[in-house]
N, CA, C and O atoms as CSV, one atom per row, in Angstrom:
chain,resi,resn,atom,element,x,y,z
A,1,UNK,N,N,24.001,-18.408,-28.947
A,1,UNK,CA,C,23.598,-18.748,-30.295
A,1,UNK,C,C,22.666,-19.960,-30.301
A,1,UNK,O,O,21.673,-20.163,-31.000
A,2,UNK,N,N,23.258,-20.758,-29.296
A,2,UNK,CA,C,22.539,-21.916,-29.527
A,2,UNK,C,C,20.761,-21.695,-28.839
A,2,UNK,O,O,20.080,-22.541,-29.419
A,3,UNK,N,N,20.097,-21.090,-28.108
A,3,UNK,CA,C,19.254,-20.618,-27.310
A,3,UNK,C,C,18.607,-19.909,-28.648
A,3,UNK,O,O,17.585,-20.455,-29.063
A,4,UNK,N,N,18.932,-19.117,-29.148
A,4,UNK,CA,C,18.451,-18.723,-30.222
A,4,UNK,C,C,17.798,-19.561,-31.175
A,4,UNK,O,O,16.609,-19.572,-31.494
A,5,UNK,N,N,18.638,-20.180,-31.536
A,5,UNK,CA,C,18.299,-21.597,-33.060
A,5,UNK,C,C,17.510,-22.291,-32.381
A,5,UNK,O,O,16.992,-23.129,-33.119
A,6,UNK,N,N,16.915,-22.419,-30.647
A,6,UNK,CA,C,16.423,-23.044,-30.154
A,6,UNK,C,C,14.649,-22.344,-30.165
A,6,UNK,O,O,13.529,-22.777,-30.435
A,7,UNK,N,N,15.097,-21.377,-29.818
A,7,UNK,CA,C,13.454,-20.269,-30.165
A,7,UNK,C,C,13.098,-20.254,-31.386
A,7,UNK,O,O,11.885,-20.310,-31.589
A,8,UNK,N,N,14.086,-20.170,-32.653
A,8,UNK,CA,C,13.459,-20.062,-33.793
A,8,UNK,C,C,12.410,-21.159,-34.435
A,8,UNK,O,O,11.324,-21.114,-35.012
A,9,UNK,N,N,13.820,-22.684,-33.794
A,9,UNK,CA,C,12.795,-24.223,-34.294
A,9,UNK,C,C,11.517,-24.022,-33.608
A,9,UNK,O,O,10.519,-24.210,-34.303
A,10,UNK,N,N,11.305,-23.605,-32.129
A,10,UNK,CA,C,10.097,-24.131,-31.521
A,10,UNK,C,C,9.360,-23.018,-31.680
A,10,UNK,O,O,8.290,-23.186,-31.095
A,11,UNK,N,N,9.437,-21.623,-32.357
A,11,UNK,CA,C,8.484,-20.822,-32.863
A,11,UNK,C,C,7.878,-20.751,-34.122
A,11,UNK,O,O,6.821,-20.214,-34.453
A,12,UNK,N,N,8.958,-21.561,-34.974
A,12,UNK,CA,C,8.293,-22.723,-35.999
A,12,UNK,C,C,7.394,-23.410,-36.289
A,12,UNK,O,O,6.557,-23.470,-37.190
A,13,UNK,N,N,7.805,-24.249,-34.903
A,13,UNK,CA,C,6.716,-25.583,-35.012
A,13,UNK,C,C,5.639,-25.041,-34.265
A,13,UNK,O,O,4.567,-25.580,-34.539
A,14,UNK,N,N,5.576,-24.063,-33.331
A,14,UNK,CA,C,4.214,-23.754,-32.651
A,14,UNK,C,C,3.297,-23.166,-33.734
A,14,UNK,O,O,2.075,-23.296,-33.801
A,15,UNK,N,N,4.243,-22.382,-34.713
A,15,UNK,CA,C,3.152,-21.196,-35.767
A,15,UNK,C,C,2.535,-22.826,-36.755
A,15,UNK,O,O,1.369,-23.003,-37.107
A,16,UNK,N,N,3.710,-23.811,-37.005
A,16,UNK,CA,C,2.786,-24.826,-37.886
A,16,UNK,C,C,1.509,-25.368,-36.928
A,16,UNK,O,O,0.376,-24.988,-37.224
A,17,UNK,N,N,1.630,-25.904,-36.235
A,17,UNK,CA,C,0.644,-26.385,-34.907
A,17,UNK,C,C,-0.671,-25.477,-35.123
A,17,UNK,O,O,-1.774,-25.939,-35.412
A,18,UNK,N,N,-0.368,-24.076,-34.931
A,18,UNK,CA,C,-1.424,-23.089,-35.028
A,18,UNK,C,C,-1.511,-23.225,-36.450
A,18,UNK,O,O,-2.556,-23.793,-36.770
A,19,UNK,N,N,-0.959,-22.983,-37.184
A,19,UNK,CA,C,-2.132,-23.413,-38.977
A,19,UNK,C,C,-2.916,-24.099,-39.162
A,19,UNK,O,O,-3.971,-23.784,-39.712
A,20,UNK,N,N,-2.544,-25.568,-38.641
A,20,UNK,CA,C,-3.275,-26.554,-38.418
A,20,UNK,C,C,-4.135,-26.299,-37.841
A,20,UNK,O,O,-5.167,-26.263,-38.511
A,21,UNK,N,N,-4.239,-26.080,-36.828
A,21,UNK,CA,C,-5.509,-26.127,-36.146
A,21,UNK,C,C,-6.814,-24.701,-36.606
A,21,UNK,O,O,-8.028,-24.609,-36.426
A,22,UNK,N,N,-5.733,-23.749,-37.277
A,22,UNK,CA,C,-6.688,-22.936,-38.021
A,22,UNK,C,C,-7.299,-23.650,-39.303
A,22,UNK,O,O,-8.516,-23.631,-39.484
A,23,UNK,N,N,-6.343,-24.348,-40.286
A,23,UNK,CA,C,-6.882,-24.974,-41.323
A,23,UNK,C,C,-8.087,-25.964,-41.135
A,23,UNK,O,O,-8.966,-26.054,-41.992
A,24,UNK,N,N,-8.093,-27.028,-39.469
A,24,UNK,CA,C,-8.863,-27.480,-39.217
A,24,UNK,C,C,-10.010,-27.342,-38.455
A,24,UNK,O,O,-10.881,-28.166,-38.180
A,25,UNK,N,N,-9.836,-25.775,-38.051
A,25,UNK,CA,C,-11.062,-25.129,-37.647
A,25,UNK,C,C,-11.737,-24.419,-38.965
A,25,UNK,O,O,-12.938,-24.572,-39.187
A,26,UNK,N,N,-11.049,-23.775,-39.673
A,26,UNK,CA,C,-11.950,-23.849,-41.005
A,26,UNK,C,C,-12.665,-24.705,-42.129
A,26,UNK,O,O,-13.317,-24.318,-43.099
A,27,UNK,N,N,-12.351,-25.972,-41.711
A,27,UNK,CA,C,-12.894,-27.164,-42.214
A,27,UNK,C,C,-13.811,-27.577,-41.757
A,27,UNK,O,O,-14.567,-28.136,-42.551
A,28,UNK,N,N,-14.241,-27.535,-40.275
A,28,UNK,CA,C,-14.913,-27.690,-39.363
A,28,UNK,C,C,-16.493,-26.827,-40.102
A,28,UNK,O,O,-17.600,-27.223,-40.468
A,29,UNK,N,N,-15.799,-25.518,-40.032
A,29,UNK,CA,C,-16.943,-23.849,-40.359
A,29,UNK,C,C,-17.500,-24.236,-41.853
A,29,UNK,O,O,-18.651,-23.901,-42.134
A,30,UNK,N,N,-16.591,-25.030,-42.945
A,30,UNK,CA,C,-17.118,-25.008,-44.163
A,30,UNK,C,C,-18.292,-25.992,-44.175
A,30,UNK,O,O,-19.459,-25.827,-44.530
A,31,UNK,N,N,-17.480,-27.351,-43.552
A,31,UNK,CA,C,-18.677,-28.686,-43.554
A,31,UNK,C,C,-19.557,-28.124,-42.636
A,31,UNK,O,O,-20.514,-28.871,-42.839
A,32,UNK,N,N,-19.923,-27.378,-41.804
A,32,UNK,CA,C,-20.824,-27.235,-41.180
A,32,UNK,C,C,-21.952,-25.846,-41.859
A,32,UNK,O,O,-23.174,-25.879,-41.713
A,33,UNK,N,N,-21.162,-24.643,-42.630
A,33,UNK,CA,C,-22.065,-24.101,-43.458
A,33,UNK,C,C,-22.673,-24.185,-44.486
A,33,UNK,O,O,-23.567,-23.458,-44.919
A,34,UNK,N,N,-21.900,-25.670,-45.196
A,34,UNK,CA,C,-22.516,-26.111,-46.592
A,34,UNK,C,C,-23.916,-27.341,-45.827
A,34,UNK,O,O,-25.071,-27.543,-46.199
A,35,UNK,N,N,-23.232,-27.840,-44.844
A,35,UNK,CA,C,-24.465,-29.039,-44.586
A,35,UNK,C,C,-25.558,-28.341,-43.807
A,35,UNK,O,O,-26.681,-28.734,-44.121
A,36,UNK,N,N,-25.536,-27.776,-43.242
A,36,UNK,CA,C,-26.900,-26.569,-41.717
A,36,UNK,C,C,-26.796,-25.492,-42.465
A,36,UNK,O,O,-27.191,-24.531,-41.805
A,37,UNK,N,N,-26.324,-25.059,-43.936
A,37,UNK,CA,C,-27.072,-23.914,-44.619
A,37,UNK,C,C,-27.121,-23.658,-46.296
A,37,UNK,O,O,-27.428,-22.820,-47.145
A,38,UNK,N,N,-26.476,-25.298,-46.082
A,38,UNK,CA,C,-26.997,-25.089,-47.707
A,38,UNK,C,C,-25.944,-24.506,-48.944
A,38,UNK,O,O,-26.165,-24.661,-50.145
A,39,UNK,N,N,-24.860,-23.866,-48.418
A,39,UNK,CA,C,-24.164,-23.049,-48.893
A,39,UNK,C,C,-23.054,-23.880,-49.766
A,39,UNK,O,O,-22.496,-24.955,-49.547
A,40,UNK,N,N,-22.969,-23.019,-50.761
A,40,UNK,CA,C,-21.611,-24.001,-51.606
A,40,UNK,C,C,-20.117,-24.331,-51.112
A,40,UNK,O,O,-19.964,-24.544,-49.909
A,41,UNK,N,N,-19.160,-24.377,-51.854
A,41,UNK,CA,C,-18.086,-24.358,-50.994
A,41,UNK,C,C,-17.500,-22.819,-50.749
A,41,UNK,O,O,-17.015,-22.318,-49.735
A,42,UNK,N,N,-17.687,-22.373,-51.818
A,42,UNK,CA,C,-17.127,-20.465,-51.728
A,42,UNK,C,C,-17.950,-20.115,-50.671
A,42,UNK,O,O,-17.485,-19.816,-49.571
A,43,UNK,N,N,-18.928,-20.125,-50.872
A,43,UNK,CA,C,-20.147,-19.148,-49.806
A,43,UNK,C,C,-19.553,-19.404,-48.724
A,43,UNK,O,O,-19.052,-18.472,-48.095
A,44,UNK,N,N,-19.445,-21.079,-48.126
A,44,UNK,CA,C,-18.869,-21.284,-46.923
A,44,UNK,C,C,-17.751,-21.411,-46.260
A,44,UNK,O,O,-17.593,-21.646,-45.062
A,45,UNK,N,N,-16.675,-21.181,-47.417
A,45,UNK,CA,C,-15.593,-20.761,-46.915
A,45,UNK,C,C,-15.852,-19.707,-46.242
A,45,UNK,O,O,-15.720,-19.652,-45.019
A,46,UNK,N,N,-16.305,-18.618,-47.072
A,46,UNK,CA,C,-16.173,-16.835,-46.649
A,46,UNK,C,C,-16.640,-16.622,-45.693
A,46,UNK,O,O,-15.890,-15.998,-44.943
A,47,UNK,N,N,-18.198,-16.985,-45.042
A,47,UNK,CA,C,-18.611,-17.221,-44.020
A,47,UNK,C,C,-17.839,-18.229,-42.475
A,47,UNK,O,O,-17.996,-17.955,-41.286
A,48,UNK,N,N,-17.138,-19.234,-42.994
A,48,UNK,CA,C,-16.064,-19.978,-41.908
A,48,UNK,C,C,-15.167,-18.832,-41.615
A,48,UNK,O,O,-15.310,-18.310,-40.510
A,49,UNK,N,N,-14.145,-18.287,-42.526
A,49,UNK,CA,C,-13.192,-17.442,-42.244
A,49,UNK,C,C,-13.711,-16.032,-41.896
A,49,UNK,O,O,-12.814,-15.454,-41.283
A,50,UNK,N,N,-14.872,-15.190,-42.047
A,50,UNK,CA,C,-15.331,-14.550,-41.543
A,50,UNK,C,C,-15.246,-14.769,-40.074
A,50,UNK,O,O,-14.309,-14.397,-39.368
A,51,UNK,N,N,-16.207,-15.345,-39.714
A,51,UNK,CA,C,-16.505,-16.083,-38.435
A,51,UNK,C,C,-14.989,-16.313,-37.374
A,51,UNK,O,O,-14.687,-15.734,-36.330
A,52,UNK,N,N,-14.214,-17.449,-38.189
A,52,UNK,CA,C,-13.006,-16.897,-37.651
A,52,UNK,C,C,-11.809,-16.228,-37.448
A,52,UNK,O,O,-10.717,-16.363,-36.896
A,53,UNK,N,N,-12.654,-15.209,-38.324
A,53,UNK,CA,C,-11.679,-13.804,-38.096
A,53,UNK,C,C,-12.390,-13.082,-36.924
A,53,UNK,O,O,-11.843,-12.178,-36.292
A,54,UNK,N,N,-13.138,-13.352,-36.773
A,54,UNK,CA,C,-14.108,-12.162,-35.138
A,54,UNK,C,C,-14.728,-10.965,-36.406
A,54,UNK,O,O,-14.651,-9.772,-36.113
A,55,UNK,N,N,-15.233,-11.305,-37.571
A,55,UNK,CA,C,-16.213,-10.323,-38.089
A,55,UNK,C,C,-17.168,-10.748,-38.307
A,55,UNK,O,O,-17.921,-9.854,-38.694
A,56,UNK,N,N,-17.744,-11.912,-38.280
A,56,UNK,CA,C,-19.011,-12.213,-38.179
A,56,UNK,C,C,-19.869,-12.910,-39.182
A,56,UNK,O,O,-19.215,-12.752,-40.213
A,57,UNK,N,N,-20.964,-13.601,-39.516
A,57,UNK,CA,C,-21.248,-14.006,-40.957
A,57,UNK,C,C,-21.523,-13.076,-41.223
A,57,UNK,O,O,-21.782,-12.005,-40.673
A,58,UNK,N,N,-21.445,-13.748,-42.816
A,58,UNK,CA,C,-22.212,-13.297,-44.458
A,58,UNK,C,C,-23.499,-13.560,-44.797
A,58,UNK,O,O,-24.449,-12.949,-45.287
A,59,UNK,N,N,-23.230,-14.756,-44.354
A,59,UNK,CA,C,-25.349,-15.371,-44.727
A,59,UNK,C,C,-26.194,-15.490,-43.565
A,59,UNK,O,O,-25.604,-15.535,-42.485
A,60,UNK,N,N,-27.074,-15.533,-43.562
A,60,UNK,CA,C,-28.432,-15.923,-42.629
A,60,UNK,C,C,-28.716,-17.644,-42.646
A,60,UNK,O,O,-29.330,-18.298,-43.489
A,61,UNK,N,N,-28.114,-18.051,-41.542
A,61,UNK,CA,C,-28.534,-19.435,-41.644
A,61,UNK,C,C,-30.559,-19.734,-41.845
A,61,UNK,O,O,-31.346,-18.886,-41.424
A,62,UNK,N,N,-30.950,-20.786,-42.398
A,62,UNK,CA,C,-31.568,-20.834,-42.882
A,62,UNK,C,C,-32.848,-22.051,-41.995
A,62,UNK,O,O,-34.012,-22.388,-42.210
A,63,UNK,N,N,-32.130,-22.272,-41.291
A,63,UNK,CA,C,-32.601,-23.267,-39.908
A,63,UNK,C,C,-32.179,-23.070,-38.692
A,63,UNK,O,O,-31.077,-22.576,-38.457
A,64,UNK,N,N,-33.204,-23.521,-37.581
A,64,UNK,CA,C,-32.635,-23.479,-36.459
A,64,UNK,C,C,-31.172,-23.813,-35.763
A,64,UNK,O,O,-30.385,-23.264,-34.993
A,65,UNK,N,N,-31.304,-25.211,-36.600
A,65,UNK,CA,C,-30.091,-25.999,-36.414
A,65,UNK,C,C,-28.836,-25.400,-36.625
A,65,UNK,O,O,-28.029,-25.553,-35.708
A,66,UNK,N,N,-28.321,-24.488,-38.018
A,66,UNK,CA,C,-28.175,-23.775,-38.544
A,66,UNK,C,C,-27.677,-22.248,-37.684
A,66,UNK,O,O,-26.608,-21.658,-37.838
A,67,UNK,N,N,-28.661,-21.912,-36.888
A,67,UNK,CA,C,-28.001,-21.030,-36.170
A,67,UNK,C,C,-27.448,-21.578,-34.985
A,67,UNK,O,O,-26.357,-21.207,-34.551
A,68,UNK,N,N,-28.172,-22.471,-34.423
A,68,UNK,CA,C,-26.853,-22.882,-33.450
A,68,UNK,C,C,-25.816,-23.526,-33.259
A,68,UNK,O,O,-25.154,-23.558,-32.221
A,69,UNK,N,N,-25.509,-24.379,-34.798
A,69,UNK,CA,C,-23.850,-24.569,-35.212
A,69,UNK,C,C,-23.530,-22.896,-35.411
A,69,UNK,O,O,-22.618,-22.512,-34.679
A,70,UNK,N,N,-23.986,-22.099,-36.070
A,70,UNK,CA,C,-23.112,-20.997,-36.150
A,70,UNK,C,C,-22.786,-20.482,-35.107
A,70,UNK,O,O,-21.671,-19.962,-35.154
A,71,UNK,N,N,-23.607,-20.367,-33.626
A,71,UNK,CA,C,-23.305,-19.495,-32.563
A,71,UNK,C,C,-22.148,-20.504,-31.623
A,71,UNK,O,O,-21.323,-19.982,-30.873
A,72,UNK,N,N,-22.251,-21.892,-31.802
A,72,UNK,CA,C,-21.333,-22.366,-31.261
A,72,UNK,C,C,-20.035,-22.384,-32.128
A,72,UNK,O,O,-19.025,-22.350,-31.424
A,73,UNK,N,N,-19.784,-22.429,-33.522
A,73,UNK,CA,C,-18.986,-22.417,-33.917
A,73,UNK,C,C,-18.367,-20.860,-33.889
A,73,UNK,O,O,-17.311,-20.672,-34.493
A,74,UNK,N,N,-18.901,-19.929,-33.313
A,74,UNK,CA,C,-18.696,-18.265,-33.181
A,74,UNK,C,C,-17.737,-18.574,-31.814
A,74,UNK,O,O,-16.680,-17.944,-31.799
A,75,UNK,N,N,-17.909,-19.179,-31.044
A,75,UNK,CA,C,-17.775,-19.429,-29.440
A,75,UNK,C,C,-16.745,-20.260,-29.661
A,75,UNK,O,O,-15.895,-19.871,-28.860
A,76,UNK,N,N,-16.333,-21.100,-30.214
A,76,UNK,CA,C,-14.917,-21.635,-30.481
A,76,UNK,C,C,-14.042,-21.243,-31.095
A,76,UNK,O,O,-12.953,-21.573,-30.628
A,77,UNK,N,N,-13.993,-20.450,-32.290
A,77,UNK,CA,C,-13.979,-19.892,-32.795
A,77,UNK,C,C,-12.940,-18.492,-32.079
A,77,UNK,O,O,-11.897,-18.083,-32.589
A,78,UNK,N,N,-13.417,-18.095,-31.127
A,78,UNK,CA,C,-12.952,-16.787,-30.001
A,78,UNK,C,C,-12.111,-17.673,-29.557
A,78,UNK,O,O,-10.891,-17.513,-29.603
A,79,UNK,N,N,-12.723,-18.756,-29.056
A,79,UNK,CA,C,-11.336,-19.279,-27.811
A,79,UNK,C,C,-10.102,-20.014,-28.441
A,79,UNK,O,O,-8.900,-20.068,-28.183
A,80,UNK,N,N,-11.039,-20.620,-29.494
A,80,UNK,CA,C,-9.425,-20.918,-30.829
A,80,UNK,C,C,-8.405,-19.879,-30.806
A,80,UNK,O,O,-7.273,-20.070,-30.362
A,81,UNK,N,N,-8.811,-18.799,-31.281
A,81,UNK,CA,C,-8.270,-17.436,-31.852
A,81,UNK,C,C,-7.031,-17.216,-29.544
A,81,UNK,O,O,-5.800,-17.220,-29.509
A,82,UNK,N,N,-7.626,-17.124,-28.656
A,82,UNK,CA,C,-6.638,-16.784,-27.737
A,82,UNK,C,C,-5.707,-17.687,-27.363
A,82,UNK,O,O,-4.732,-17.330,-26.703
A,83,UNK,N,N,-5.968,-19.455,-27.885
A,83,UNK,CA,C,-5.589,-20.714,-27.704
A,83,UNK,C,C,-4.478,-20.367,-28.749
A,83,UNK,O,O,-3.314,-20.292,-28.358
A,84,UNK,N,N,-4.827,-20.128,-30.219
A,84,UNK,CA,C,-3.571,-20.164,-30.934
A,84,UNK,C,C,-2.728,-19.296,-30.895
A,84,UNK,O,O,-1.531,-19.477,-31.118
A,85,UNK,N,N,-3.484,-17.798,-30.483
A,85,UNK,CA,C,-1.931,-16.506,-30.250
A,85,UNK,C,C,-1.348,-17.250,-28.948
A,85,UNK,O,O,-0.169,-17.520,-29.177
A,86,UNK,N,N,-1.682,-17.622,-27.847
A,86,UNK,CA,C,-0.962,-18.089,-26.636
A,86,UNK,C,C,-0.116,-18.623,-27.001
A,86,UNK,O,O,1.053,-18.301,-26.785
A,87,UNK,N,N,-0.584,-19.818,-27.813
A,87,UNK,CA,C,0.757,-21.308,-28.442
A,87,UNK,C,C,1.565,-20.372,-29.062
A,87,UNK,O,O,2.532,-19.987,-28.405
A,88,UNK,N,N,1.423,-19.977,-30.015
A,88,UNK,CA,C,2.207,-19.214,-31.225
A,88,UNK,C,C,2.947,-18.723,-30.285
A,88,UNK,O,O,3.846,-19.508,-29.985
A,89,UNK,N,N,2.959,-17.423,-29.481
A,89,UNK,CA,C,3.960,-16.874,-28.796
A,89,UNK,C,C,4.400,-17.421,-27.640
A,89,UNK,O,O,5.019,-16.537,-27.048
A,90,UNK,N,N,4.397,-18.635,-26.884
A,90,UNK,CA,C,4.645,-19.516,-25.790
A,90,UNK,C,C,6.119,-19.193,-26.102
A,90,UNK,O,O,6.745,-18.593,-25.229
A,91,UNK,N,N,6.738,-19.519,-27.235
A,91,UNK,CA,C,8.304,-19.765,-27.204
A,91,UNK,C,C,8.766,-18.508,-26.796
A,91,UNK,O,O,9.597,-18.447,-25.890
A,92,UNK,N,N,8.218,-17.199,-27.498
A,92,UNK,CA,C,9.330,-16.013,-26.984
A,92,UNK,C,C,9.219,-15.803,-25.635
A,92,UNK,O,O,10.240,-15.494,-25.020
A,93,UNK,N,N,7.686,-15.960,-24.785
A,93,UNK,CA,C,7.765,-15.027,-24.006
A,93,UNK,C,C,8.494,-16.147,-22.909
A,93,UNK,O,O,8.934,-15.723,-21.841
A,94,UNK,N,N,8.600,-17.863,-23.323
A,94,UNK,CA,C,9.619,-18.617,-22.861
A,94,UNK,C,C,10.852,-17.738,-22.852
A,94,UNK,O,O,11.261,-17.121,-21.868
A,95,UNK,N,N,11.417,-17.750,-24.100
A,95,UNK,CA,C,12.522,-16.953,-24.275
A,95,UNK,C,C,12.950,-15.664,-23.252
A,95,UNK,O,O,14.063,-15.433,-22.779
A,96,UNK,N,N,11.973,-15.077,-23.114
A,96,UNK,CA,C,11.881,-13.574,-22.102
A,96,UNK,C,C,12.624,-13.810,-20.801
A,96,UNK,O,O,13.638,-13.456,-20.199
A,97,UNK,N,N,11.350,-14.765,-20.674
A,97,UNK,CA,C,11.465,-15.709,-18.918
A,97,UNK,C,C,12.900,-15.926,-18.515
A,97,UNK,O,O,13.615,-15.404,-17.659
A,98,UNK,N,N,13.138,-17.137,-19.670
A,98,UNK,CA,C,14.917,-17.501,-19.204
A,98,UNK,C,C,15.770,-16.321,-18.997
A,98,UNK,O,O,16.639,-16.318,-18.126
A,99,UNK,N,N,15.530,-15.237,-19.835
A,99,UNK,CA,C,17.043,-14.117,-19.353
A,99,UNK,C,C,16.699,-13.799,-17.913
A,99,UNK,O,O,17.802,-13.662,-17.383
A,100,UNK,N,N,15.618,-13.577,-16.846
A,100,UNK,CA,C,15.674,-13.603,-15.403
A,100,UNK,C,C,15.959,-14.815,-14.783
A,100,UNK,O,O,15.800,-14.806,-13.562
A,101,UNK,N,N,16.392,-16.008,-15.360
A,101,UNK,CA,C,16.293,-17.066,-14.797
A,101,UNK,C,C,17.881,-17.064,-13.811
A,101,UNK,O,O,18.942,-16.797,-14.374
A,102,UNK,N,N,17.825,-17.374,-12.419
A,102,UNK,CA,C,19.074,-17.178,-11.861
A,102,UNK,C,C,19.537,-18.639,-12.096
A,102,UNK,O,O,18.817,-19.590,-12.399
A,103,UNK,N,N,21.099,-18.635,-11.867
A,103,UNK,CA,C,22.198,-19.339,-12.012
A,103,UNK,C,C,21.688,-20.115,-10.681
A,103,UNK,O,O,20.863,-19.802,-9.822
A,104,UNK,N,N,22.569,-21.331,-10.870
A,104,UNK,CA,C,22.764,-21.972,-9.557
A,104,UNK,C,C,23.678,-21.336,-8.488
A,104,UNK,O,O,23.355,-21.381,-7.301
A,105,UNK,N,N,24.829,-20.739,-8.908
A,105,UNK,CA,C,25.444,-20.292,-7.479
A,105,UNK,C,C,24.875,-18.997,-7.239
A,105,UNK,O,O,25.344,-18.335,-6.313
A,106,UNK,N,N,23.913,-18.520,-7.949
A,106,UNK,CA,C,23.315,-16.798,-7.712
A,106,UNK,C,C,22.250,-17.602,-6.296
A,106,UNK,O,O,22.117,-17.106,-5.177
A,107,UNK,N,N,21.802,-18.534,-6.635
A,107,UNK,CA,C,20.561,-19.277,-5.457
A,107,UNK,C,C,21.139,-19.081,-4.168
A,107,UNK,O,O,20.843,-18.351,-3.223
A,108,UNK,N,N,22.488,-20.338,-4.472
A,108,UNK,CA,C,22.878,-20.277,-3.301
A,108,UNK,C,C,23.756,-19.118,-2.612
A,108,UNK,O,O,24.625,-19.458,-1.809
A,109,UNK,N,N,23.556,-17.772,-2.901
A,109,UNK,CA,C,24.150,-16.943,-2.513
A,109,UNK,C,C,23.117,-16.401,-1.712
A,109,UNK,O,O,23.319,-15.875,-0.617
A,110,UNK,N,N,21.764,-16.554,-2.373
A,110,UNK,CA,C,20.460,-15.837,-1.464
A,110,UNK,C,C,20.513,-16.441,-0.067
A,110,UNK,O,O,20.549,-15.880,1.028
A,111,UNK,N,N,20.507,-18.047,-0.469
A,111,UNK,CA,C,20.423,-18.831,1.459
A,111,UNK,C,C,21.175,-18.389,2.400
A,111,UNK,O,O,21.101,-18.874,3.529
């Protein structure tokens, strides 16, 4: 029981951890599509969360500059997205791990 209540807290706090860092990667995508394209705050929300959803923009940046915050923010964006499913599920597949984990006298039975 107790192993349990132990996966639930720390699959908790990993999914808050990952919001965060989604909420602050979309903060990142907005200030950077309203300032390198001009865009309001709606426009650049939709375009941030586009982007980091893996579908892509809405608008045509409008400067050079502009497209290459977007292509780098596309490129973090991906590795955010495998960085936060990893964290997020760290605890279960923790969890997994421990049920093969041998005992101490199972060890010393191998020597």
């Amino acid at each position: 029981m107790m192993r349990r209540r132990k996966l639930v807290q720390r699959t908790r706090s990993n999914a808050l951890w990952a919001l965060a860092a989604i909420a602050f990667a979309l903060a990142v995508g907005m200030a950077g599509y309203s300032y390198f394209g001009g865009l309001d705050l709606i426009k650049s929300f939709a375009n941030a969360a586009m982007i980091l959803s893996g579908m892509g923009p809405l608008d045509v940046m409008p400067t050079k500059a502009g497209e290459i915050f977007e292509g780098f923010y596309a490129l973090v964006s991906g590795f955010l997205f495998l960085a936060v499913v990893g964290f997020a599920l760290a605890p279960a597949f923790h969890h997994i791990l421990r049920s093969f984990h041998l005992e101490d006298e199972d060890v010393k039975k191998l020597h």
